[in-house]
Backbone as CSV, one residue per row, in Angstrom:
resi,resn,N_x,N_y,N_z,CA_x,CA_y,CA_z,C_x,C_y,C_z
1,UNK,2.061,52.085,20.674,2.255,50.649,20.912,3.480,50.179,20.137
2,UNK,4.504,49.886,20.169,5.238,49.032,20.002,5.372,47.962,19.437
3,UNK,6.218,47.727,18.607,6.016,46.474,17.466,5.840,44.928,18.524
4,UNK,6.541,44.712,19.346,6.623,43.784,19.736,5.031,43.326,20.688
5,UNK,4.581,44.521,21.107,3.145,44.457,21.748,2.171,44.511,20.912
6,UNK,1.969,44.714,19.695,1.464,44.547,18.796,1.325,43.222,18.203
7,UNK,3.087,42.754,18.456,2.208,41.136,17.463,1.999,40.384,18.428
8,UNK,1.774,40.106,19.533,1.761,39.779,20.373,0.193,40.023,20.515
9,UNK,-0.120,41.322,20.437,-2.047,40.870,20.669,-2.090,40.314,19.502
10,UNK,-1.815,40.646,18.347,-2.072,40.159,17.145,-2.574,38.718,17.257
11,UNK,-1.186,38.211,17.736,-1.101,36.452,18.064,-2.175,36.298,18.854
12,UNK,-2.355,36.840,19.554,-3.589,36.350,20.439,-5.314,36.547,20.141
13,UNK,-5.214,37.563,19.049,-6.335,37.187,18.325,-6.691,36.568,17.672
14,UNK,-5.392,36.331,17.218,-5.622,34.964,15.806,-6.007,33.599,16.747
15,UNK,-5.516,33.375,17.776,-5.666,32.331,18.501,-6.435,32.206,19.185
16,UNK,-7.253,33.372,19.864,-8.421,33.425,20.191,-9.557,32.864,19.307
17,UNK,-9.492,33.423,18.110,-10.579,32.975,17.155,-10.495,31.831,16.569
18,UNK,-9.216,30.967,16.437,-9.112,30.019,16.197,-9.460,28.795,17.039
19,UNK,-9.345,29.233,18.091,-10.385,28.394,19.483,-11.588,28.403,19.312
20,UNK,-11.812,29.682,19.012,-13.508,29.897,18.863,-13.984,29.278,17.942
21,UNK,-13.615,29.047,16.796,-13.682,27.853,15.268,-13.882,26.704,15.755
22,UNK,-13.055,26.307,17.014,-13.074,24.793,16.842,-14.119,24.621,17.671
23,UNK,-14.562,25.478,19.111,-15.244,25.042,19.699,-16.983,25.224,19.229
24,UNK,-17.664,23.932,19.735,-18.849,23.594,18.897,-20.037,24.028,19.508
25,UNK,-21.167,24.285,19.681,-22.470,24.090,20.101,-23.118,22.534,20.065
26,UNK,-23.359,22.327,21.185,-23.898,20.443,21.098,-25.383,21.086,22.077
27,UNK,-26.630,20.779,21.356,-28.229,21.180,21.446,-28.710,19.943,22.389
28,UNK,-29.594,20.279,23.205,-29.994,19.634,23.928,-31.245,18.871,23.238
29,UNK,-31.327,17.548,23.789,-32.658,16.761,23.316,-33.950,17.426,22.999
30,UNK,-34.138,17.216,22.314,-35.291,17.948,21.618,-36.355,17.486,22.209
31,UNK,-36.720,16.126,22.621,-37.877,15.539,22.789,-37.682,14.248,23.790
32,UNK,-36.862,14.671,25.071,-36.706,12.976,25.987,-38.250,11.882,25.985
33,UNK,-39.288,12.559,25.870,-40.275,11.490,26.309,-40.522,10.266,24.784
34,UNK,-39.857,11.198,23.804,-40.253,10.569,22.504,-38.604,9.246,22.563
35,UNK,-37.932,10.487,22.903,-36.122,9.391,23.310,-36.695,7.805,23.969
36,UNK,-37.228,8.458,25.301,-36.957,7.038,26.012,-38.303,6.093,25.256
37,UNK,-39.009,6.674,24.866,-40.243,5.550,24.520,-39.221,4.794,23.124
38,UNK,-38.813,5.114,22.556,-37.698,4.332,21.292,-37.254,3.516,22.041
39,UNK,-36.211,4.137,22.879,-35.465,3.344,23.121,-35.739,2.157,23.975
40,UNK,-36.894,2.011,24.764,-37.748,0.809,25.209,-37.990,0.094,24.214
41,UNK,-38.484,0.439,23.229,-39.164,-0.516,22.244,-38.347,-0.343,20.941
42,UNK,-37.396,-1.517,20.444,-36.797,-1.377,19.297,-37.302,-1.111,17.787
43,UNK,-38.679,-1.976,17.968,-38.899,-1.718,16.613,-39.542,-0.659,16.453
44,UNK,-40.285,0.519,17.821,-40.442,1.875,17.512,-39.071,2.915,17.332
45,UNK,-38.520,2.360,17.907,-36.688,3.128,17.355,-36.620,3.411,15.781
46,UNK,-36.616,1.607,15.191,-36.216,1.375,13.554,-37.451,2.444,13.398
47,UNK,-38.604,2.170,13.343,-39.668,2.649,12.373,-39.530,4.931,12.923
48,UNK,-39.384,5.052,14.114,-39.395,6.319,14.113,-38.241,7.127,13.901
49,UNK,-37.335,6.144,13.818,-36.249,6.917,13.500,-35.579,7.326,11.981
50,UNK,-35.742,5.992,11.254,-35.786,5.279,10.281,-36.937,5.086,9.050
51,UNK,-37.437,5.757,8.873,-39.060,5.921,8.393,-38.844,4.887,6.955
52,UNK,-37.564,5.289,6.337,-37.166,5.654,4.923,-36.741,3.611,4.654
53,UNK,-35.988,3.548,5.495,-35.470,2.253,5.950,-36.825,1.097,6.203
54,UNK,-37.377,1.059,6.992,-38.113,0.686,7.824,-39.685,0.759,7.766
55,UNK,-40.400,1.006,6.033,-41.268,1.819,5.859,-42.542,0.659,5.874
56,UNK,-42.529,-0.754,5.717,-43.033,-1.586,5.586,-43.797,-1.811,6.981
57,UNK,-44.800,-3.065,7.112,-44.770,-3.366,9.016,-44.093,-4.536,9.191
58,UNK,-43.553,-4.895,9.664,-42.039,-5.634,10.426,-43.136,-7.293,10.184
59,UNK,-43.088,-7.875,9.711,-43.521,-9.316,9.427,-42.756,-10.403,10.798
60,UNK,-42.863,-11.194,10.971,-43.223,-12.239,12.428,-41.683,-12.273,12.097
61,UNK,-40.905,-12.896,11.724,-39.455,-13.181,11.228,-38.759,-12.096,11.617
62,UNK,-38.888,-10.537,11.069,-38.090,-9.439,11.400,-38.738,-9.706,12.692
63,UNK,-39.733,-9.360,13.387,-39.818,-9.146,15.208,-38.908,-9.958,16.355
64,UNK,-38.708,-11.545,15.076,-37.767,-12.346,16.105,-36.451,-12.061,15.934
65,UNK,-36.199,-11.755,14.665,-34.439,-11.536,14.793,-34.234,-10.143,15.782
66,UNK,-35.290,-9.408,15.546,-34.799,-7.920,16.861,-34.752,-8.561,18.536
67,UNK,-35.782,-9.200,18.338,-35.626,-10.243,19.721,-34.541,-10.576,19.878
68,UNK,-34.096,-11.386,19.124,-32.833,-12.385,19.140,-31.829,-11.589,19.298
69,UNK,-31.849,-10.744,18.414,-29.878,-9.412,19.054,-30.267,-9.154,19.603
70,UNK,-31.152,-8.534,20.112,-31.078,-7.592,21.795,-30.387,-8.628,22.849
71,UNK,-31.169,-10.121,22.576,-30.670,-11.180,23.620,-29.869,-11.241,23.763
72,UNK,-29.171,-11.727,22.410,-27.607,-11.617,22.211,-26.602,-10.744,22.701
73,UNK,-27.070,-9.751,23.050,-25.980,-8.630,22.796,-26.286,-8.288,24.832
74,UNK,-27.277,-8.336,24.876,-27.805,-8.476,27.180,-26.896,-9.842,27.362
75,UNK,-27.216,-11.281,26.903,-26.387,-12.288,27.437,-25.397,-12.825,27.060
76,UNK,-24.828,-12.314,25.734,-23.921,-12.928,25.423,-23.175,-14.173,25.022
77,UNK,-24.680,-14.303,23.825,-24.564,-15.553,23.321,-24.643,-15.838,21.993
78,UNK,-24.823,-16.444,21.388,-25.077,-16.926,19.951,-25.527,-17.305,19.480
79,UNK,-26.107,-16.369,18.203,-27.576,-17.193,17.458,-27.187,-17.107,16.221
80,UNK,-28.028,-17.904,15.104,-27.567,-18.080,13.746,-28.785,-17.640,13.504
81,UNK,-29.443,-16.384,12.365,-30.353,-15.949,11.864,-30.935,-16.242,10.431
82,UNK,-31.630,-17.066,9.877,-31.577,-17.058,8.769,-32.620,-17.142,7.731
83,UNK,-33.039,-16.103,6.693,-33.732,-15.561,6.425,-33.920,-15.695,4.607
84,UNK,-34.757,-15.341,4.227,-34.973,-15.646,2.549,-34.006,-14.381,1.941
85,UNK,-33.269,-13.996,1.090,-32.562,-13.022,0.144,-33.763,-12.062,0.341
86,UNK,-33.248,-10.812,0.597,-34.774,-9.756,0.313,-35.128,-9.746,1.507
87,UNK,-35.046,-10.144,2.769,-35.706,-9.677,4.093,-35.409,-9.094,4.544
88,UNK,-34.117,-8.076,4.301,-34.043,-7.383,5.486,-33.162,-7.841,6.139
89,UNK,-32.198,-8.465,6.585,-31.369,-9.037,7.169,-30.401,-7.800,7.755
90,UNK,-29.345,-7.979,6.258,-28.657,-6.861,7.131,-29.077,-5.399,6.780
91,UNK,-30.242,-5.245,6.573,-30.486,-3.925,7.141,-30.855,-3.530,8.269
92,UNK,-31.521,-4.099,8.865,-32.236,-4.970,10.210,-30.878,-4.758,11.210
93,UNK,-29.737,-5.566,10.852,-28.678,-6.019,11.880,-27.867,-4.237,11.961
94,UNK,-27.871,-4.050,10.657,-27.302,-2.067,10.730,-27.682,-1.553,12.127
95,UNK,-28.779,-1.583,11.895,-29.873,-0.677,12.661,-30.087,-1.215,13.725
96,UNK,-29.436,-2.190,14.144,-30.344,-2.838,15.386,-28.452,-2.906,16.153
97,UNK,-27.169,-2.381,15.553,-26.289,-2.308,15.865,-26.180,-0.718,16.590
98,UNK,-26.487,0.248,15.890,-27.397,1.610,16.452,-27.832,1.577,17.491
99,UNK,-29.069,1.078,17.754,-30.104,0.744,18.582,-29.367,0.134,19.679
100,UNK,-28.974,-0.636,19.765,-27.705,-1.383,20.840,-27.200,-0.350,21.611
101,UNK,-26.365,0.648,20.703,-25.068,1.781,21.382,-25.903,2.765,22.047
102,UNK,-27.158,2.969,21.450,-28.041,4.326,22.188,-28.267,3.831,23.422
103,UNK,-28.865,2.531,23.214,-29.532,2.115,24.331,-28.765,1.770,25.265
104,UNK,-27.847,1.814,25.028,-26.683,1.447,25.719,-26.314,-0.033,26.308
105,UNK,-26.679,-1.067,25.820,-26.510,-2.580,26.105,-24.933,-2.640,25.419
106,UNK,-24.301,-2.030,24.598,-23.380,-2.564,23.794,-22.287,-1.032,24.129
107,UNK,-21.249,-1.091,24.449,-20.368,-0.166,24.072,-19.385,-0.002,22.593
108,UNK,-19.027,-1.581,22.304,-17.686,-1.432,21.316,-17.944,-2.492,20.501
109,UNK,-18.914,-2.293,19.559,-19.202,-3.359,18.779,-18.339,-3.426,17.341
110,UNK,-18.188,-4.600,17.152,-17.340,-4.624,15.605,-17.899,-5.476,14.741
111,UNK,-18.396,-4.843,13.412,-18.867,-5.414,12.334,-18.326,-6.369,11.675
112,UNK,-19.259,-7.707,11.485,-17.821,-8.376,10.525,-18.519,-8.598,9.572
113,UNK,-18.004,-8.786,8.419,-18.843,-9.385,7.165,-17.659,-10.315,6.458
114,UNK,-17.948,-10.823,5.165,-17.244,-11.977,4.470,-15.991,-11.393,3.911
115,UNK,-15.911,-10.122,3.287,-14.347,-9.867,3.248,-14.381,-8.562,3.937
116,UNK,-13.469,-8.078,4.231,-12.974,-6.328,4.624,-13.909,-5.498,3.567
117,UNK,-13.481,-5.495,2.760,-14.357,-4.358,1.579,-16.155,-4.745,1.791
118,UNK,-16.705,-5.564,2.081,-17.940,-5.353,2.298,-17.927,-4.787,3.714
119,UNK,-17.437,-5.675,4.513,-17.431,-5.140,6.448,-17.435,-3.760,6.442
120,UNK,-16.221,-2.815,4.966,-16.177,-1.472,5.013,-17.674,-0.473,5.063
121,UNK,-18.259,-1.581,3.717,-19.236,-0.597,3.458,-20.639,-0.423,4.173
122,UNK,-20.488,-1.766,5.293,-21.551,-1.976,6.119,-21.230,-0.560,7.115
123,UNK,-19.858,-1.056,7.247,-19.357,0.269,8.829,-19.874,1.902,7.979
124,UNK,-19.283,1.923,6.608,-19.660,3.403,6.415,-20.861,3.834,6.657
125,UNK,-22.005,3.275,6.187,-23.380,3.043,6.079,-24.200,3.669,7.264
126,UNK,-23.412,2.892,8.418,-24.050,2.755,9.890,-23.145,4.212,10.187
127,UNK,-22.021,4.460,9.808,-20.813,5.478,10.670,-21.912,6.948,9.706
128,UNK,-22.466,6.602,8.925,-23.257,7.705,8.223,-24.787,8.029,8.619
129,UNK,-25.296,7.264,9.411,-26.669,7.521,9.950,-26.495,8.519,11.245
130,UNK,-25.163,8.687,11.721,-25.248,9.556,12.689,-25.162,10.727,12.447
131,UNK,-25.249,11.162,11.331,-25.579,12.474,10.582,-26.836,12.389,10.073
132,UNK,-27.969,11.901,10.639,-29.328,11.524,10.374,-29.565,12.858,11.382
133,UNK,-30.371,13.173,10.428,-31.063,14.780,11.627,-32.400,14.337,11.903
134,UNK,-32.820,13.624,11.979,-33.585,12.895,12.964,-33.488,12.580,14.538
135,UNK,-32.264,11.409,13.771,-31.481,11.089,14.934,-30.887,12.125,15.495
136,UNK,-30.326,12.774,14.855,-29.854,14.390,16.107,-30.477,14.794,17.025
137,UNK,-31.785,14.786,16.665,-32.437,15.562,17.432,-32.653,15.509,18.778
138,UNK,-32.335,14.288,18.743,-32.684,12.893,20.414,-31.382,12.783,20.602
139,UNK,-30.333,12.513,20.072,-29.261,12.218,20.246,-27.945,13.597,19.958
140,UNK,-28.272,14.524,20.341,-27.588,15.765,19.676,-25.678,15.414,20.238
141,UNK,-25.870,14.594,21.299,-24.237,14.714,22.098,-23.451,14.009,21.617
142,UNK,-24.395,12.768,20.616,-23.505,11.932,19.817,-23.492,12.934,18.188
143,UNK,-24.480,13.033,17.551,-24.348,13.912,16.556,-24.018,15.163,15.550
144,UNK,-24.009,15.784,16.782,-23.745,17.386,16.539,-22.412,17.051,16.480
145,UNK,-21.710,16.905,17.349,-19.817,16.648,17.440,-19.604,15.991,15.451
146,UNK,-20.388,15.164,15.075,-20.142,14.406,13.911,-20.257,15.438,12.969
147,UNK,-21.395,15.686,13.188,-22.289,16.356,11.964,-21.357,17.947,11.679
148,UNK,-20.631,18.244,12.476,-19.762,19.702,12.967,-18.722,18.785,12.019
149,UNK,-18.271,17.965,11.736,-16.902,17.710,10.914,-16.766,17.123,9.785
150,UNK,-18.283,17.062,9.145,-18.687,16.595,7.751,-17.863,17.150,7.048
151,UNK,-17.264,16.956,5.609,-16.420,17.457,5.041,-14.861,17.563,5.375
152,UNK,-14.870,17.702,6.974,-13.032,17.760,7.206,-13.122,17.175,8.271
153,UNK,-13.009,16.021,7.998,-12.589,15.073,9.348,-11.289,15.418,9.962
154,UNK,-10.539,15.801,9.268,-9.152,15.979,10.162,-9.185,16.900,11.137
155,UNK,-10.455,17.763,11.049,-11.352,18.531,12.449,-10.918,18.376,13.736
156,UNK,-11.792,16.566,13.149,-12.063,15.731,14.662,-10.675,16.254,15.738
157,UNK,-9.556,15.889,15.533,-8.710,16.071,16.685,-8.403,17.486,17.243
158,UNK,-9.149,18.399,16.538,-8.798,19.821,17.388,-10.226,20.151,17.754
159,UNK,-11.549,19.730,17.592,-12.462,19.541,17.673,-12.877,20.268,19.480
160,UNK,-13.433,20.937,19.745,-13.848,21.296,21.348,-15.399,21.692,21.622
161,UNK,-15.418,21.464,22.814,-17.263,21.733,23.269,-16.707,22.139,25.064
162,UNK,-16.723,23.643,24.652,-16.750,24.227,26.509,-15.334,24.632,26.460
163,UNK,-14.409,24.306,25.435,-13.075,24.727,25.479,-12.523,22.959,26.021
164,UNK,-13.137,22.016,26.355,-12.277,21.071,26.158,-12.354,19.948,24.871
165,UNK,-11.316,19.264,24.705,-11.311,18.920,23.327,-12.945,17.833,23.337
166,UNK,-13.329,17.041,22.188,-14.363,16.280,22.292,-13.611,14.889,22.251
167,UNK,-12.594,14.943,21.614,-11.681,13.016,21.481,-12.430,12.805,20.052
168,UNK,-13.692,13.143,19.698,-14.121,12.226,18.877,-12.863,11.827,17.606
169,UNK,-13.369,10.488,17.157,-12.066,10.143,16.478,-13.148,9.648,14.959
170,UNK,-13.308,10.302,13.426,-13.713,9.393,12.497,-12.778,9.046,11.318
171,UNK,-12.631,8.327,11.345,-11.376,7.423,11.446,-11.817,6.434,9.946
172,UNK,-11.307,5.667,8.907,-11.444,5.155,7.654,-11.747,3.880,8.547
173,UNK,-11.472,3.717,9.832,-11.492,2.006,10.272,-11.772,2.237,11.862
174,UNK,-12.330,3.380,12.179,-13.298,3.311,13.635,-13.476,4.396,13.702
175,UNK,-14.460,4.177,14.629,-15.270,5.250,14.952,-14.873,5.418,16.758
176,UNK,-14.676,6.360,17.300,-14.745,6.940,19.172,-15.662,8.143,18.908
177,UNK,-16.630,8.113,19.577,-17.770,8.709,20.102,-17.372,9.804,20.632
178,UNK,-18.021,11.230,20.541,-17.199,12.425,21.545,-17.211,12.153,22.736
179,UNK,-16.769,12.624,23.169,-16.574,12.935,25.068,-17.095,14.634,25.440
180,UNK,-18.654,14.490,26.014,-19.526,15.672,25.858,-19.709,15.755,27.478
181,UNK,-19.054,16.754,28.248,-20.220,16.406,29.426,-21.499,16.085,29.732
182,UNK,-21.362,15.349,30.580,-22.895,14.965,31.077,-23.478,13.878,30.234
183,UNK,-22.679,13.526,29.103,-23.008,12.385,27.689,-22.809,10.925,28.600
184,UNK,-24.041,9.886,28.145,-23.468,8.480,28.652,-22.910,7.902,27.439
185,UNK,-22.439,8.717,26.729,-22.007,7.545,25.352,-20.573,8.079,24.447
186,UNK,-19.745,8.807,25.747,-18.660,9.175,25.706,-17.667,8.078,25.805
187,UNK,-16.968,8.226,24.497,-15.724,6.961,24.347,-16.166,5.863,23.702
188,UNK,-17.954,6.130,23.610,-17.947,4.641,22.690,-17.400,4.383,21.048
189,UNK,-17.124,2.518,21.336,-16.475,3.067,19.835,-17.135,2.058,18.753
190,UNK,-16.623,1.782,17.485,-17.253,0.932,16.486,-15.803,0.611,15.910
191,UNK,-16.123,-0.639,15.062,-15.068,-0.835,13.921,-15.611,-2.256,13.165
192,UNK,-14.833,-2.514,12.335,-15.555,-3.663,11.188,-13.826,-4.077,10.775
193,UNK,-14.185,-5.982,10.739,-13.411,-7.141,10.373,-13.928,-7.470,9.505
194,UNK,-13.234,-8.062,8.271,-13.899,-9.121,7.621,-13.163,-10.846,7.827
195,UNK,-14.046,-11.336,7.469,-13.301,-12.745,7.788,-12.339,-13.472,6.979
196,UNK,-11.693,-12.184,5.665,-10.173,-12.452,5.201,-9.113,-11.870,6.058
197,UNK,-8.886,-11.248,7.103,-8.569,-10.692,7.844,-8.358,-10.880,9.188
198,UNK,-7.174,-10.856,9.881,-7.145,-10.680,10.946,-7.992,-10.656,12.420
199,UNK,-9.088,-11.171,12.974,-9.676,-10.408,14.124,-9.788,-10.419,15.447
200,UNK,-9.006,-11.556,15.984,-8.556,-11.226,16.995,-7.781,-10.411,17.578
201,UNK,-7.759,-9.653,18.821,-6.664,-8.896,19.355,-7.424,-7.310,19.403
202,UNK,-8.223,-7.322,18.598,-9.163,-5.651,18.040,-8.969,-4.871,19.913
203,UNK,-8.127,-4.188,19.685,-8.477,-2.826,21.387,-7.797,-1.752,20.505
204,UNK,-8.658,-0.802,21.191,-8.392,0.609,20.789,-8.772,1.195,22.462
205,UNK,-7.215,2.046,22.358,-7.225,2.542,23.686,-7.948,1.871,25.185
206,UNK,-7.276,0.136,24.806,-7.455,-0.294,26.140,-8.951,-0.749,26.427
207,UNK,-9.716,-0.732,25.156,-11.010,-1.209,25.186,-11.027,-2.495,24.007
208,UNK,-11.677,-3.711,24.651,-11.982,-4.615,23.475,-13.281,-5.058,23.177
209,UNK,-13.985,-5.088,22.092,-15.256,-5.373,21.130,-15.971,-5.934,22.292
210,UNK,-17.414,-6.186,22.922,-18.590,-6.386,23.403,-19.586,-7.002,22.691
211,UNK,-19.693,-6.829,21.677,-20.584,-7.726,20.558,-20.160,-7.572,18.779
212,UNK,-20.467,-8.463,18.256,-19.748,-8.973,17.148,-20.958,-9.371,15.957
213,UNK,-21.961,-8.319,15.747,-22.697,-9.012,14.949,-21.563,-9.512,13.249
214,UNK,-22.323,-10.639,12.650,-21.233,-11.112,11.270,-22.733,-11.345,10.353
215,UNK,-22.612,-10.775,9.362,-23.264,-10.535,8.293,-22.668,-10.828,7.186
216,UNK,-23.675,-12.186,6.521,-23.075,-13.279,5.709,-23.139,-12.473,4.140
């Protein structure tokens, strides 16, 4: 063999296997009948998904504010929620921002809170439950892609499932959802404003925000 045919497979092994690195395994639902019964009923979502969160029984006040965003977020309207220090509020609104994207009522929601640096730590919070292996389990097409780039996000853009790339994007200031065949929750995205800041105008790739929960 010849030097030149030599590096030449060479190259092509290295690049072979380096494909093979990026591309992922994404697991099929573990349990659809347990999926869709959540996702009908929100507050069996919070409590089965969420055990840790959610460990209390949901008092008359939490049942209406889950009422109230779902409404919000189907008609597209506006409600003011307001609650004693200690209820649950925005843990409630986290989780019920989740619950939205699975269920799919909401595609591109953006967090707002009172400055940027809190809005941040609400978005990390929520951008970190999708590495909930719980939630994987039901949701593997949104998770697995995530949970595959813990540690090196800079992954995400060479990132593949089947040999085509996934898109997913995790990002210090949004989140894009993989692009999995056969996934309904390909391209969705997230991001967080605070209200020192800028927020009109928010599109990423030609998509703009759908619901806006603001957490005082």
């Amino acid at each position: 063999m010849d030097v030149v045919s030599y590096q030449q497979k060479h190259a092509e092994r290295v690049d072979a296997a380096r494909k093979k690195a990026r591309d992922i395994v994404v697991r099929t639902c573990a349990n659809p009948e347990r999926k869709a019964e959540r996702l009908a009923d929100p507050l069996k979502f919070l409590k089965g998904y969420f055990p840790k969160s959610f460990w209390r029984p949901f008092c008359d006040d939490q049942k209406e504010a889950v009422a109230i965003i779902v409404d919000c977020a189907k008609y597209n309207t506006d409600e003011i929620i307001c609650a004693p220090r200690g209820d649950w509020k925005t843990e409630t609104l986290k989780h019920m921002v989740i619950y939205l994207m699975l269920a799919k009522v909401i595609r591109f929601p953006v967090w707002i809170a009172a400055t940027t640096a809190s809005a941040k730590t609400s978005f990390d919070h929520i951008k970190k439950t999708f590495t909930n292996p719980e939630l994987a389990e039901d949701f593997p097409e949104i998770c697995d892609p995530i949970i595959a780039i813990q540690g090196s996000p800079q992954k995400a853009g060479r990132q593949t499932h089947k040999g085509e790339l996934t898109k997913l994007e995790w990002k210090a200031e949004h989140l894009v959802f993989p692009t999995i065949e056969g996934s309904d929750y390909s391209g969705f995205k997230f991001t967080y404003r605070g209200l020192d800041a800028h927020i009109r105008g928010i599109n990423i790739d030609g998509d703009r925000p759908d619901f806006a929960p603001c957490d005082d």
